[in-house]
C-alpha positions as CSV (number, residue, x, y, z in Angstrom):
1,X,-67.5,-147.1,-47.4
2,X,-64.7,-147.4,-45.0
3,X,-61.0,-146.9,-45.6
4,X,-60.1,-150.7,-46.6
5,X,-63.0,-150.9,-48.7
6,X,-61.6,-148.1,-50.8
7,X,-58.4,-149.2,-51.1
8,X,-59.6,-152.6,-52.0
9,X,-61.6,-150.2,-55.0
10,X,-58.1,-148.8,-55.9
11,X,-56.8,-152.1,-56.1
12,X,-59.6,-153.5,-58.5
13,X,-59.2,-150.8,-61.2
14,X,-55.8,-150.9,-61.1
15,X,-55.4,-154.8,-61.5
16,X,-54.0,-156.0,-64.8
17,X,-52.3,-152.5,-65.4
18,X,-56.7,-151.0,-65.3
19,X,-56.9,-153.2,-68.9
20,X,-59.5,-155.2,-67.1
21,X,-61.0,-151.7,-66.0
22,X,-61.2,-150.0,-69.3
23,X,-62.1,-153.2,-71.7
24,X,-65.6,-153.1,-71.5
25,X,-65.4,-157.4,-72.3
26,X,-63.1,-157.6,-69.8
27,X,-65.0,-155.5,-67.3
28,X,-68.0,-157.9,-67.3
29,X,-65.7,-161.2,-67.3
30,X,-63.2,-160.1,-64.1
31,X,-64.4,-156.8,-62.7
32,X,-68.3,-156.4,-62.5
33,X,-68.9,-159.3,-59.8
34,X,-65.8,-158.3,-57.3
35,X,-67.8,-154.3,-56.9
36,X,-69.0,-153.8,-53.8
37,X,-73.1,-154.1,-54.1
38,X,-74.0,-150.6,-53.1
39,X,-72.4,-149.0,-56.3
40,X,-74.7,-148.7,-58.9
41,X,-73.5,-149.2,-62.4
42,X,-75.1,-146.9,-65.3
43,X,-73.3,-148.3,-67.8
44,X,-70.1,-150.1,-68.5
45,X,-66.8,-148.8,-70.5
46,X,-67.7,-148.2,-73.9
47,X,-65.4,-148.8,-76.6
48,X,-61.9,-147.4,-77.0
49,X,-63.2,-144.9,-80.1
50,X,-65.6,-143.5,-78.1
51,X,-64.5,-143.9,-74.5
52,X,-63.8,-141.0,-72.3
53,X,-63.0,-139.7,-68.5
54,X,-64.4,-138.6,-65.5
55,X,-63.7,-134.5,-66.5
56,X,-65.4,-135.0,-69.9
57,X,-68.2,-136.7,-68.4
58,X,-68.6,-134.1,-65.6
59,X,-68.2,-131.3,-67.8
60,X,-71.1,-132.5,-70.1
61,X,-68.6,-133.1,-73.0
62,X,-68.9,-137.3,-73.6
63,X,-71.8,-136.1,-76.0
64,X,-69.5,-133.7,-78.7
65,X,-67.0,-136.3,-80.8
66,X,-63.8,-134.2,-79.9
67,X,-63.6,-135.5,-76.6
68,X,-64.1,-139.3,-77.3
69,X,-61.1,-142.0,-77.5
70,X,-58.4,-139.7,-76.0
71,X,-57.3,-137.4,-78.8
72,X,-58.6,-134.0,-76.7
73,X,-58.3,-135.7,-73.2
74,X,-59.6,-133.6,-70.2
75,X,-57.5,-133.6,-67.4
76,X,-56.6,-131.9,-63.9
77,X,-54.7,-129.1,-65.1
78,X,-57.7,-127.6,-67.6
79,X,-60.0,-128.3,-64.6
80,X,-57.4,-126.0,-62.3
81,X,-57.2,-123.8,-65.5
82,X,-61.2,-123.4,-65.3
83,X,-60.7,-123.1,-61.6
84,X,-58.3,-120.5,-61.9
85,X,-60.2,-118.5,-64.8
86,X,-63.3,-118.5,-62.5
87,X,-65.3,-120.5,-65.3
88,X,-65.8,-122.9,-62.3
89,X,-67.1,-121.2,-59.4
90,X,-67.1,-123.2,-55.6
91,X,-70.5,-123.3,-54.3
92,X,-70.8,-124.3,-50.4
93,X,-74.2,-126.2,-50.8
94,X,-74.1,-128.3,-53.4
95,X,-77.6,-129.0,-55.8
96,X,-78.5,-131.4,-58.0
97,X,-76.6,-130.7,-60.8
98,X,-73.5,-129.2,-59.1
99,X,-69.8,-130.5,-60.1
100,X,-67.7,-132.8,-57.2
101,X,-64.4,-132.8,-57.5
102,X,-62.1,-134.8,-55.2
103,X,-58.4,-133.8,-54.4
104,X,-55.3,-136.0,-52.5
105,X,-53.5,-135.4,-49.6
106,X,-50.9,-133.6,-52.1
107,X,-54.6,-131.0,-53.2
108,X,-53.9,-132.4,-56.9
109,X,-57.1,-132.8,-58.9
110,X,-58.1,-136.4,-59.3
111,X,-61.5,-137.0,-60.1
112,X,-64.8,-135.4,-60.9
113,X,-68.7,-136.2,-60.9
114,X,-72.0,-134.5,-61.2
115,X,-74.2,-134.3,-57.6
116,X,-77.5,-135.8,-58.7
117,X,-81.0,-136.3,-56.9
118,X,-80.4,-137.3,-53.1
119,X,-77.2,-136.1,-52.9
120,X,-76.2,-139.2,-54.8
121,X,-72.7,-138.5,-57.1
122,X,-72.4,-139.7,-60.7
123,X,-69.2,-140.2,-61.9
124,X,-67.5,-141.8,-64.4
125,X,-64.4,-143.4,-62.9
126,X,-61.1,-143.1,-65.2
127,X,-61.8,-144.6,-68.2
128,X,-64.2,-147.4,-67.2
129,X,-67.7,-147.6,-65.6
130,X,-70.0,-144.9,-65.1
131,X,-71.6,-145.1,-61.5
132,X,-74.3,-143.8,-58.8
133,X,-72.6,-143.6,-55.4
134,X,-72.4,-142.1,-52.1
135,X,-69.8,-139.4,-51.6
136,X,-67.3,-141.4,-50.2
137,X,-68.1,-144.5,-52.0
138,X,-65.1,-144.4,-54.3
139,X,-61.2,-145.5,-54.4
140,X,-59.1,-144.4,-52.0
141,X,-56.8,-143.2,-54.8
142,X,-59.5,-140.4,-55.6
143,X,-58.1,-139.0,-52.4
144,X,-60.0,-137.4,-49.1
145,X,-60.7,-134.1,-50.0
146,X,-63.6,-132.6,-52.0
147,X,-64.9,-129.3,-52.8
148,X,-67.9,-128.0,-54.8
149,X,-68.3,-126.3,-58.2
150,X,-71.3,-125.0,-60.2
151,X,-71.6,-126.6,-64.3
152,X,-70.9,-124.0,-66.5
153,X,-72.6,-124.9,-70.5
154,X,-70.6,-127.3,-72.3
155,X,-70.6,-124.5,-75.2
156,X,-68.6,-122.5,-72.7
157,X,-66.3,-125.2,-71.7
158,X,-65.6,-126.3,-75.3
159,X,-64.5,-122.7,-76.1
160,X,-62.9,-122.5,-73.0
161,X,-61.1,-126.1,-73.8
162,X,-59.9,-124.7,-77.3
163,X,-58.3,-120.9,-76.1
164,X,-56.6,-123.3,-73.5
165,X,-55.3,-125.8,-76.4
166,X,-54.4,-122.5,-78.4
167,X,-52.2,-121.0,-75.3
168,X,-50.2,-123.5,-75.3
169,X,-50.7,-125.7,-73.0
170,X,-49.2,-129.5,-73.5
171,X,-52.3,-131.7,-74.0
172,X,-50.9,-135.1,-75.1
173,X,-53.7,-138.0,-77.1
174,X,-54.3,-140.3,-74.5
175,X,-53.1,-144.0,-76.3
């Protein structure tokens, strides 16, 4: 996907303030047809009580009730926390399986997915759709930069979510 493509991506989930993104009625009625046709769609935004982001979903957490609707939000700075810990661990050739994580120009954190079969990525983008894509096949505002980690057990990650919670660091309900 070129450069305008992506930004045109950018554009589209961030139309309407991303309500059109994160609605899942709202998804099929004004976002679904506008996608460019080589993302594949695994399933739509669910519904705000059990909807979650692209860290829970790469971390293997969407499953465990905690995570869902926002009140124990994943974001960039427990990823750089996990990062930092060594919990998350670069690997140079990615496998199925493997975490992506992308950065911007700035190196901030901005989105995450799991490397399936073929070297596809699936990744769950914000709070809406869940995709298949190529690498690069995602908004712009994901940034140009990505790097490689392995998937620690989401057992790990959930006690490594609640020491973090417990040092505290600030992790605000997402409304």
């Amino acid at each position: 996907m070129n450069k305008e493509d992506r930004q045109n991506l950018t554009a589209l989930i961030e139309a309407n303030g991303g309500a059109d993104w994160w609605d899942p009625q709202e998804f099929q009625a004004s976002v679904r047809a506008k996608l460019p046709t080589q993302l594949q769609i695994l399933s739509v935004p669910p519904s705000p009580a059990s909807n979650y982001n692209c860290f829970v979903y790469a971390l293997g957490l969407e499953g465990r009730k905690a995570f869902l609707g926002g009140n124990n939000p994943v974001q960039k700075e427990f990823i750089q926390h996990l990062l930092n810990k060594g919990v998350l661990g670069l690997v140079e050739k990615p496998t199925e399986g493997d975490l992506i994580f992308y950065k911007d120009e700035g190196g901030t954190i901005t989105h995450g997915g799991i490397v399936s079969a073929g070297g596809k990525i699936s990744s769950k983008w914000m709070w809406g759709a869940l995709f298949s894509h190529e690498t690069w096949d995602v908004p712009s505002s994901f940034g140009d930069i990505v790097f490689y980690t392995n998937r620690p057990l989401p057992e790990v990650l959930e006690k490594e979510y609640e020491d973090y919670k417990n040092s505290g660091a600030i992790i605000n309900p997402i409304q």
